[in-house]
C-alpha positions, -999 to +999 in steps of 0.1 A: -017-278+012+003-263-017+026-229-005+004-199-004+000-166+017+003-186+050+039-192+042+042-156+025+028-143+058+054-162+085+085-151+059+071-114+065+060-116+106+100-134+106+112-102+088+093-080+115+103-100+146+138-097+137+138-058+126+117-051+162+144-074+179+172-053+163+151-018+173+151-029+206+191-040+207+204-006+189+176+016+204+164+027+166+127+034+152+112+010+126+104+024+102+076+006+074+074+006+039+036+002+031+024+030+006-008+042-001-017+020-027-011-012-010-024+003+028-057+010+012-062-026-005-044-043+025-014-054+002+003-056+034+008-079+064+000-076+097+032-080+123+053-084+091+060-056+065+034-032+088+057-040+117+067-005+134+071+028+147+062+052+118+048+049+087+068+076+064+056+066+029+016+053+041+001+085+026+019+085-007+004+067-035+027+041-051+032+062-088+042+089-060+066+067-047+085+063-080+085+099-089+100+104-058+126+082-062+132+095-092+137+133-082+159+124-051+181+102-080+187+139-105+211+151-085+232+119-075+224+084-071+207+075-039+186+047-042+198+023-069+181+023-102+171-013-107+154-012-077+135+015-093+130+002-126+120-033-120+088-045-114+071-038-079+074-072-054+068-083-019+093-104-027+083-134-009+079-160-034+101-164-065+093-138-091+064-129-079+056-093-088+027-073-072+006-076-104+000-113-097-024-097-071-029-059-082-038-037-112-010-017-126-003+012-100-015+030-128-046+018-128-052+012-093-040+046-080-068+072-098-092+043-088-083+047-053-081+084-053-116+086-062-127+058-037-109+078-008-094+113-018-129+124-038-150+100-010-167+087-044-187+058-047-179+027-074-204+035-100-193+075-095-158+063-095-167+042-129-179+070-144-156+099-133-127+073-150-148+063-177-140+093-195-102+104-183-071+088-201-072+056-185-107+040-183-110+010-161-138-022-162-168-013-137-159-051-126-124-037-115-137-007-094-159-025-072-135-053-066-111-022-054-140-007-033-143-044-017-109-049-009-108-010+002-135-018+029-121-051+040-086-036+046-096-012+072-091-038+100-054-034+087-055+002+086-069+008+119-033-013+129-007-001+114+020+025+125+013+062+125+013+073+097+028+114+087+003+128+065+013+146+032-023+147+016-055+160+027-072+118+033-045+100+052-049+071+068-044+074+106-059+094+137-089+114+131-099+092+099-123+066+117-147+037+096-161+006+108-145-024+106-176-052+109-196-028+087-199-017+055-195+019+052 
């Protein structure tokens, strides 16, 4: 079979393995980089990139992310711009960027802070976006509410998670994994 996310998935478990191996060595935390955005569709992998202790940014939505980046880089330069400024990657295939699997994190964010922040439904979700700045295809907000509810498995695994909003993921937020909720 042709190179897919089975391959993607080892390169990412390899990556955890040898961060837990070098936590255990030094005596450090883990520390993971999922966001909101990609927790909530499962743009993540088990053992791999979800691999550890805390998980500092899992309650910030990925246009947070940037903006945060961006007001820690006024004063002096702390995290280097290009990583900033070039397209978002999981970086395990050659130029592969996350929108070979996601919306725009422009899109996809108000989409998912209706889904989970306002607890609306797709067609309510449709509708709320349907007249804001950035309308989105009713085909598009159902696909996010799929991948939403099939992510929770994931979810339910990863690291705690500090909470910065009032819907984070992590203790005390509890959905069905079999089930559709």
């Amino acid at each position: 079979k042709p190179f897919d996310t089975t391959e993607e998935n080892l390169q990412a478990r390899a990556r955890g393995t040898v961060l837990m191996a070098l936590s255990n060595k030094h005596g450090h935390l883990v520390l993971t980089t999922g966001n909101k955005s990609e927790l909530a569709v499962g743009y993540c992998t088990l053992y791999g990139d979800m691999c550890g202790g805390l998980a500092v940014i899992a309650d910030v939505w990925k246009t947070q992310v940037y903006r945060l980046a961006a007001t820690l880089n006024r004063e002096r330069e702390l995290i280097p711009p290009y990583t900033i400024s070039r397209p978002p990657s999981a970086e395990l295939r050659p130029n592969q960027t996350d929108q070979d699997s996601l919306p725009p994190y422009e899109t996809l964010d108000p989409v998912l802070r209706c889904l989970i922040e306002g607890e609306l439904g797709a067609e309510e979700t449709f509708d709320v976006l349907a007249r804001s700045e950035r309308p989105v295809e009713r085909e598009l907000v159902a696909d996010l509410q799929r991948r939403y509810r099939l992510a929770e498995y994931k979810r339910r695994q990863s690291a705690p998670v500090i909470r910065v909003s009032p819907k984070a993921f992590g203790s005390g937020r509890r959905y069905p994994i079999t089930g559709l909720f």
